[in-house]
Phi, psi and omega in degrees: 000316185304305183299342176270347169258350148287338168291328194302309160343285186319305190311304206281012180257328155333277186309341189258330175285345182267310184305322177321303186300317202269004170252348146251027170274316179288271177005299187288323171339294169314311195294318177284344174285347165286341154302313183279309171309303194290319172319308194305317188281349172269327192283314216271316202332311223254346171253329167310313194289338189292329186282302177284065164175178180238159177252125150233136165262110182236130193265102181201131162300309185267013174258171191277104189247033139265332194270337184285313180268034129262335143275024177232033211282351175296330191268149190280077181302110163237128195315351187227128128009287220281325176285009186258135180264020173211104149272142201231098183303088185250152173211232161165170220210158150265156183256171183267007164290321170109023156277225169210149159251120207244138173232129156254118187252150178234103180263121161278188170237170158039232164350297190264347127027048195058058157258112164221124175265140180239113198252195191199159184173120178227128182245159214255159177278005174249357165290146169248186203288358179268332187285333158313303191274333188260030166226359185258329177284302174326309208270349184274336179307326176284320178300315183293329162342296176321307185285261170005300159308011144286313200265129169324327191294348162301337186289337184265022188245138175257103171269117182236130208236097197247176192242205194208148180265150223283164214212127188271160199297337187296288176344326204277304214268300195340119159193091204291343186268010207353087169047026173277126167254129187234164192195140192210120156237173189193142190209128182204121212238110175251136149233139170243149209207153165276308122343352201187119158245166200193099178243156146241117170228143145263132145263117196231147172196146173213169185211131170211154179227156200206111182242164164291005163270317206224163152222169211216096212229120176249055226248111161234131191250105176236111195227135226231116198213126161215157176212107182268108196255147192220114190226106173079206178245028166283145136251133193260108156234139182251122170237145232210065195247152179189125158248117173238129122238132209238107177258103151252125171226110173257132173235152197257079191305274184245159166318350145231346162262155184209152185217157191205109192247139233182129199211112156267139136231166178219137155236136197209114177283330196286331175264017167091003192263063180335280159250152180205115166237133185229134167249135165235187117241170221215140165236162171213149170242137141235137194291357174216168199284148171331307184301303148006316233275007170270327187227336187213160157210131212202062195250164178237112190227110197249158178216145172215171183171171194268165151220129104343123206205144164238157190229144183292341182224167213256137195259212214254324206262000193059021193281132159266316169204148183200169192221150193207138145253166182225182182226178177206150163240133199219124169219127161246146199228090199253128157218124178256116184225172171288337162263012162124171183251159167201159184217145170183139176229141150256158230176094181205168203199160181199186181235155172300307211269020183191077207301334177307296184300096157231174184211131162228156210232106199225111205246145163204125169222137209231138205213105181224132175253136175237018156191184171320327229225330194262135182221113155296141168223155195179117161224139195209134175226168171191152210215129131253166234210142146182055173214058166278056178311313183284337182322109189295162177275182159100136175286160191258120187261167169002267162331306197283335192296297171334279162319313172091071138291349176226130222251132183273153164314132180200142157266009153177146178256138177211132190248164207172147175202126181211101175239178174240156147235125190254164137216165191186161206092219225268139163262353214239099156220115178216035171240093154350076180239105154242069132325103201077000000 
């Protein structure tokens, strides 16, 4: 009797250890589908709150986007590309006035899925940056319209539509200047030291004119560099001079071919060169039309022309002067998109009487996003070199190195740059505080 009520003991103790387990094997169970709830739902905020609004993203360098969202404050401005169901793509041209031209593409997404508006906006080189941000608000106050007229959210908006005042055909044509723009700076810089004195001026002026036939670019630079070091009683100077002058004239054949004849000079102390003049001429194809030329560009450009060169010193070559012809080859690659931008070019060029003497040229800057959240950025140019035609003879001493008085023998150069960007958090902020 004793021994059936101790197994019965066991048993119901068993069972009381078994029940213990499977009722907090249920608790954690629970506690994790309340996790899992609650997540989802933290997880959901931003594509739920994404239904009830419309989102935009705007890719714009020059705009105030504190200034957009205090006057827009109805619209949903979101930090990432990939949560917006509108992007608004801005990009700009410089004009031949020495203004900008701004193209606003408005692409729709997801929904909206090739609904895309295409705007324009052109300021003048006497706007300032408000008169800039407040014509650029015009046009997203417009861009946005469309979308909106899809949406219930149209119903909650007061459209007031006004006309500016009319401005006669004379106003329009009158230009006493015919579009020729001229421009003059002069910059000038002193340091002084008990060791080291340091003075600089640049003087720059150009003149241009820019039509849909022709455009006509005219440039002289004179810029003046000394540098005096005093060790005891030696003094050390470094002089450092450069004279340009740049005559460009491009006609415009077609919507995609062009021709251009281009007349330099240079003096430059620092590569040996006292005078040096060249004429060339140039043809370019681009594979898409000019009007394009805000988002995609994609030319070809051969140039070929004389130069003339005088050297301040006797070069590698025992040369004092020498006259050479050359060619050029050019092929660039522009692309501006809603996934980032890039450009490459290649570049090479030689002289006839000798094929050997050349140089190529390979430049690339790469802008990409490849997710939400991670965005590459990457530049790179790299020269191989072999036409150092000015190299004085004789080694370059101590002092010239130190100082750069002199440009050194090199068969290639290559400069680089490669960063990223995360973000990550909150997309839906459209609140204005600048405060501190």
């Amino acid at each position: 009797m004793d021994l059936k009520e101790t197994t019965i003991e066991k048993d119901r103790k068993l069972t009381v250890r078994e029940k213990s387990k499977k009722i907090r094997l249920t608790n954690r169970i629970f506690c994790l589908l309340v996790l899992f709830i609650v997540a989802g739902h933290a997880f959901g905020q931003d594509s739920q709150e994404s239904k009830n609004t419309l989102n935009f993203f705007l890719d714009c360098d020059d705009c105030d986007f504190t200034f957009v969202r205090q006057e827009l404050p109805f619209i949903s401005f979101v930090r990432d590309a990939q949560h917006a169901e509108v992007h608004i793509l801005v990009t700009d041209t410089n004009t031949g006035s020495g203004g900008k031209k701004y193209f606003i593409d408005f692409i729709g997404r997801e929904d909206y899925d090739g609904l895309t508006y295409d705007y324009s906006v052109t300021t003048d080189q006497s706007d300032s940056d408000d008169d800039i941000r407040k014509s650029l608000l015009k046009i997203i106050k417009i861009g946005v319209l469309p979308y909106y007229s899809k949406t219930e959210l149209f119903n909650h908006l007061t459209v007031d539509l006004e006309q500016s005042e009319k401005r006669t055909a004379d106003d329009r044509l009158i230009d006493r200047w015919n579009k020729w723009i001229f421009k003059i700076s002069a910059v000038g810089e002193i340091q002084k030291e008990k060791s080291q004195n340091e003075y600089s001026y640049d003087l720059d002026a150009s003149a241009g004119k820019i039509t849909e036939e022709w455009k006509t670019n005219i440039r002289v630079s004179n810029e003046i560099n000394r540098e005096i070091f005093y060790d005891n009683d030696s003094e050390i100077l470094n002089k450092q001079d450069i004279r340009i002058v740049q005559a460009n004239f491009v006609k415009s054949l077609n919507d995609k071919w062009s021709a251009g004849l281009f007349g330099d000079y240079l003096s430059r102390t620092y590569i040996n060169i006292k005078n040096k003049y060249q004429a060339k001429a140039g043809i370019e194809y681009n594979l898409f039309p000019w009007d394009e030329c805000n988002r995609r560009i994609f030319v070809i450009r051969y140039s070929a022309g004389i130069s003339t060169v005088s050297y301040n010193q006797e070069t590698i070559y025992n040369k004092l002067k020498e006259t050479h012809l050359s060619e050029n080859l050019a092929i660039n690659l522009e692309l501006i998109q809603p996934w980032g931008e890039v450009s490459l070019g290649i570049e090479g060029n030689h002289y006839f009487y000798d094929f050997s003497k050349n140089r190529l040229t390979l430049e690339s800057d790469i802008s990409l996003r490849l997710t939400r959240n991670l965005s590459v950025n990457f530049e790179l140019q790299a020269d191989a070199i072999h036409d150092q035609l000015y190299l004085p003879a004789g080694d370059a001493s101590l002092e010239d190195i130190l100082l750069r008085r002199r440009k050194l023998a090199t068969e290639f150069e290559i400069s680089g740059r490669l960063g990223f960007s995360f973000t990550f958090g909150s997309i839906f902020n459209n609140v204005v505080n600048e405060r501190f």
